[in-house]
C-alpha positions in Angstrom: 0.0 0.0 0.0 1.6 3.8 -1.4 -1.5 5.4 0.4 -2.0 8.6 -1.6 0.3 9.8 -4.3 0.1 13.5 -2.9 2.6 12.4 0.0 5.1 11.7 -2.8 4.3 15.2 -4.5 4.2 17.2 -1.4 7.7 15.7 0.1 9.3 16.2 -3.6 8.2 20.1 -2.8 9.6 20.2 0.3 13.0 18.5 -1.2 12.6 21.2 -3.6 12.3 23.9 -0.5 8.8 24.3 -1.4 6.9 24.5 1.4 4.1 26.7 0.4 3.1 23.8 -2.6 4.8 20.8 -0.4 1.5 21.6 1.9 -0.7 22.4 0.1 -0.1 18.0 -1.4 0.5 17.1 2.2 -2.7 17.7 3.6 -4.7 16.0 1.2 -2.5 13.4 1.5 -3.3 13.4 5.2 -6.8 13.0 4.9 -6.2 10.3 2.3 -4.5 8.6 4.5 -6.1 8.5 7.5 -7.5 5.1 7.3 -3.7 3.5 6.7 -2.8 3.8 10.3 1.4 4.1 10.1 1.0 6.0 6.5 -0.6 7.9 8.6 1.5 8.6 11.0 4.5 9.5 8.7 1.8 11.7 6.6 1.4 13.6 9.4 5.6 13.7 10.2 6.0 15.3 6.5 3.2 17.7 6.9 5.0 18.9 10.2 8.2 18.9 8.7 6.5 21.2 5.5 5.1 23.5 8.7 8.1 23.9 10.5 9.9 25.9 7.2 6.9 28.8 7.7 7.2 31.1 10.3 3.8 31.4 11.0 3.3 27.4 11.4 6.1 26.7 13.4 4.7 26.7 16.9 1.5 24.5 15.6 4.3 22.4 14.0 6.5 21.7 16.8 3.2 20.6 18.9 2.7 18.2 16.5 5.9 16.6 16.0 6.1 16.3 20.2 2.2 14.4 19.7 3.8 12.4 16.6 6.5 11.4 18.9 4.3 10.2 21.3 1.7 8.3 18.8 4.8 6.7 17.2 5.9 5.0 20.1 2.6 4.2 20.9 2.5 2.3 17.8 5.7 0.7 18.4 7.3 3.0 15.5 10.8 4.2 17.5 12.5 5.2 14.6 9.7 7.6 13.6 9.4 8.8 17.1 12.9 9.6 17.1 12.9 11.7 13.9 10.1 13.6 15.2 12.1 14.4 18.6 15.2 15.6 16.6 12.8 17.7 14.3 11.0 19.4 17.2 14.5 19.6 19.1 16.4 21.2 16.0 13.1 23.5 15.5 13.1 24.6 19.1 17.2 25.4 18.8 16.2 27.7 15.5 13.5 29.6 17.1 15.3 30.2 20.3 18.2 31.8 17.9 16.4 33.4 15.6 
């Protein structure tokens, strides 16, 4: 299962440092993917990760990747959980020296 082909769209734009377009695929892709349980999950850690690059996302963003962390391990998913405390700790570090 691929789950929806606007997670592969949305993380090319945000390879491509476009967050703006990156989201805009990434939250389709989220509702698409709702019903695939760890899709879902790492849906939702790309859609963060889109957020976290826009100022005015960034504090909704780093919420979410501290909840991802938790549903990850919940899910028994550490190597998710662990990407999504590194992105919330390296987001944290930017805003605090910005």
């Amino acid at each position: 299962m691929l789950g929806s082909k606007h997670r592969f769209i949305g993380q090319g734009y945000l390879a491509a440092h476009e967050p703006d377009r990156a989201i805009t695929h990434l939250v389709r892709a989220e509702e698409e993917n709702r019903e695939f349980g760890a899709l879902h999950l790492r849906t939702r850690f790309d859609l963060a990760r889109a957020r976290l690059c826009q100022p005015d996302s960034r504090t909704g963003a780093e919420t979410e990747m501290k909840t991802l962390q938790r549903d990850a391990t919940a899910r028994n998913m550490p190597r998710l959980a662990a990407q999504a405390e590194d992105s919330h700790r390296s987001s944290s570090y930017l805003s605090s020296n910005s």
